[in-house]
Rosetta silent file (secondary structure, phi, psi, omega in degrees, C-alpha in Angstrom):
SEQUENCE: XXXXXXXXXXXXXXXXXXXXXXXXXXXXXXXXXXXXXXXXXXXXXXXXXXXXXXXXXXXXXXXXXXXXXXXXXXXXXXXXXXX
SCORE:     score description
SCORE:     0.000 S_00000001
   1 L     0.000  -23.906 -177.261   10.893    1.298   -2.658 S_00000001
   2 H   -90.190   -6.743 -174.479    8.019    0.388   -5.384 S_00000001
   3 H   -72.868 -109.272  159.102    9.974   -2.387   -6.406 S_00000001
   4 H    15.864  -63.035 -159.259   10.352   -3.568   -2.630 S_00000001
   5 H   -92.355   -0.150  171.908    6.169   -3.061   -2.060 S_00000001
   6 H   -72.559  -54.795  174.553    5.151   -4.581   -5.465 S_00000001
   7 H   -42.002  -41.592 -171.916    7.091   -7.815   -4.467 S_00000001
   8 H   -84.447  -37.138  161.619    5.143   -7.735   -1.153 S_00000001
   9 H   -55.497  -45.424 -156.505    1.370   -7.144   -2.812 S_00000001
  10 H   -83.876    3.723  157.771    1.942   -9.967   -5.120 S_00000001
  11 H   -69.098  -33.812 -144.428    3.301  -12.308   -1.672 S_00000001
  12 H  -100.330  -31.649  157.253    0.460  -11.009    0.056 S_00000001
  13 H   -57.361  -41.745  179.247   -1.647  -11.651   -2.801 S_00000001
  14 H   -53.519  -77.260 -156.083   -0.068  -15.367   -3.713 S_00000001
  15 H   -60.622  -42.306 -166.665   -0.417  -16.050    0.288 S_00000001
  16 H   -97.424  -17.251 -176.844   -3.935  -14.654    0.979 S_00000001
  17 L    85.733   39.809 -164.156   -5.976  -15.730   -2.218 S_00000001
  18 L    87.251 -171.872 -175.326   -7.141  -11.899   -3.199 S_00000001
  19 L    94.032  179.356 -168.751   -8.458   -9.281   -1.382 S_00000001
  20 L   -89.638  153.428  139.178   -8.540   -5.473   -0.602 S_00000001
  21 L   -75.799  159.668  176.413   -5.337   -4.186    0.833 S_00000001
  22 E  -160.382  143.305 -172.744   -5.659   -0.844    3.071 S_00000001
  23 E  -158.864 -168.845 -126.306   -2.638    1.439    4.366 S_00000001
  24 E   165.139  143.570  145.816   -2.235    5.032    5.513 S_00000001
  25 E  -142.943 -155.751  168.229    0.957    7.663    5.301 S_00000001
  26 E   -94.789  143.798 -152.043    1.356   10.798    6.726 S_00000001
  27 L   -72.097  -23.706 -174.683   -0.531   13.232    5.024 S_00000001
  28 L   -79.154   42.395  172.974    2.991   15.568    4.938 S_00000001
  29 L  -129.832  102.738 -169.085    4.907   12.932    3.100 S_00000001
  30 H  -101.370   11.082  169.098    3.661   13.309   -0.689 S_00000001
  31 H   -94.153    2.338 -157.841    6.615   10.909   -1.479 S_00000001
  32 H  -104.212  -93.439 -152.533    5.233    7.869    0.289 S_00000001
  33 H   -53.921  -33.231 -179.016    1.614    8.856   -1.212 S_00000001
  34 H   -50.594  -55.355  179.821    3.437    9.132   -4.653 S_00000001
  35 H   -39.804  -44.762 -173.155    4.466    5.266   -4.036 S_00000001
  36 H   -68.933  -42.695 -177.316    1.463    3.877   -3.202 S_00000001
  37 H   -56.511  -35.065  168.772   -0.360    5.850   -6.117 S_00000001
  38 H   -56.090  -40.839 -171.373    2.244    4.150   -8.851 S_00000001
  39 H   -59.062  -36.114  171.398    1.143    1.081   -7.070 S_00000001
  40 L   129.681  -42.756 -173.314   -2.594    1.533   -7.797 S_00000001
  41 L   -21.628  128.021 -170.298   -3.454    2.281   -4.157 S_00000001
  42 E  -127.969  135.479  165.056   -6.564    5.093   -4.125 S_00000001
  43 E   -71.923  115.353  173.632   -7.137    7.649   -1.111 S_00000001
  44 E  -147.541   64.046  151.255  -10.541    7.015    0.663 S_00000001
  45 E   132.425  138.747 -173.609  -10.161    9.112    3.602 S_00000001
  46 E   -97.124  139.624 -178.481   -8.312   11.437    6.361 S_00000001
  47 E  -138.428 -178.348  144.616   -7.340   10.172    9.983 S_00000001
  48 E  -138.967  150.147  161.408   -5.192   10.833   12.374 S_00000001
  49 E  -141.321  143.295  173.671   -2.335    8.563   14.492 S_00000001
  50 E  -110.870  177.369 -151.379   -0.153    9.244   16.520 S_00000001
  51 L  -121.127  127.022 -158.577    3.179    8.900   15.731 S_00000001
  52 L   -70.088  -42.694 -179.025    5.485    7.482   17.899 S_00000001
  53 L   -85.066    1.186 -177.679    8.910    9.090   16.589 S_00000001
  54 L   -81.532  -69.366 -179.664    6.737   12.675   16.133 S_00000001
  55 L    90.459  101.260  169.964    6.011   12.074   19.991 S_00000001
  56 L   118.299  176.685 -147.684    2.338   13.344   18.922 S_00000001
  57 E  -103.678  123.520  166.788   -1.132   12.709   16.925 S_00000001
  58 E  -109.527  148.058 -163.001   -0.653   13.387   12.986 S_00000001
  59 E   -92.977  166.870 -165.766   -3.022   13.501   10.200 S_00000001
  60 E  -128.797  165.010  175.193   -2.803   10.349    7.926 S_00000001
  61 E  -133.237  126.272 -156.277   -4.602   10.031    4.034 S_00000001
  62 E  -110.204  119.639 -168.299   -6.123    6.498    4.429 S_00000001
  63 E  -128.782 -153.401  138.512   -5.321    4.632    1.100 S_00000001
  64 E  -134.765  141.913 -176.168   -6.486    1.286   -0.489 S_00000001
  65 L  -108.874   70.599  171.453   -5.566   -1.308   -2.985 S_00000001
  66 L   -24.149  135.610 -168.772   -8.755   -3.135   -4.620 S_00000001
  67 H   -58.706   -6.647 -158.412   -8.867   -6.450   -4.849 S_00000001
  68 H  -103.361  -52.504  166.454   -9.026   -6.427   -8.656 S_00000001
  69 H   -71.137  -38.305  125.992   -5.630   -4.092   -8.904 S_00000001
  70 H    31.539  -82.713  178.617   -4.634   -6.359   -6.197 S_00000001
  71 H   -62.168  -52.868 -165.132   -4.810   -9.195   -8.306 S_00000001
  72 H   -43.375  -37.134  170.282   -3.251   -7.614  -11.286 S_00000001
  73 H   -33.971  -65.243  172.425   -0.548   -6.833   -9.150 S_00000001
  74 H   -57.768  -78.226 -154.095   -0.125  -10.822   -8.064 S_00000001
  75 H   -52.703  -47.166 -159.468   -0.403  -11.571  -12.149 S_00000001
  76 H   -60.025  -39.764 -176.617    2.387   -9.098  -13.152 S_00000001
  77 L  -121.834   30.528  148.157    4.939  -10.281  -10.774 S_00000001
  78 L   -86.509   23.150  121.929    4.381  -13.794  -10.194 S_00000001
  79 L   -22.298  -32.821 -168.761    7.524  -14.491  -11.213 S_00000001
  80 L   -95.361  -31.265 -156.624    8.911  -12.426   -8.296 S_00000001
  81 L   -52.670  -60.302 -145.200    6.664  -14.444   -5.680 S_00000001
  82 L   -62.687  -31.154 -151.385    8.834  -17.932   -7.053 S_00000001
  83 L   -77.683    0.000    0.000   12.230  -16.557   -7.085 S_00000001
């Protein structure tokens, strides 16, 4: 799966020119929050949503990718964007 969402910063990076990314899990999934965390992605902040397959409102950890790990992201694999 970090393979999979690395590929997909540095598209989204390639395609968009920069910027901050921002994404959410569920706060009970620490294997999701592991992913994002390899990824660079930093927690800045508790929510709730609700969740459709739950059938109900769950809390979320609110996460972000700076544009500057962002980028790095885009440098490391732009290789992957081409293929």
């Amino acid at each position: 799966m970090t393979e999979a969402a690395r590929r997909l910063i540095a598209y989204a990076h390639a395609e968009r020119g920069g910027g901050t990314i921002r994404s959410s899990v569920f706060a009970d999934n620490p294997a999701s929050l592991a992913v994002q965390r390899k990824l660079g992605f930093d927690v800045i902040g508790r929510g709730e949503t609700y969740s459709r397959s739950r059938n109900e409102t769950v809390p979320i950890l609110k996460t972000e990718l700076a544009a500057e790990a962002c980028a790095a992201t885009g440098r490391e694999d732009r290789h992957m964007v081409a293929a």
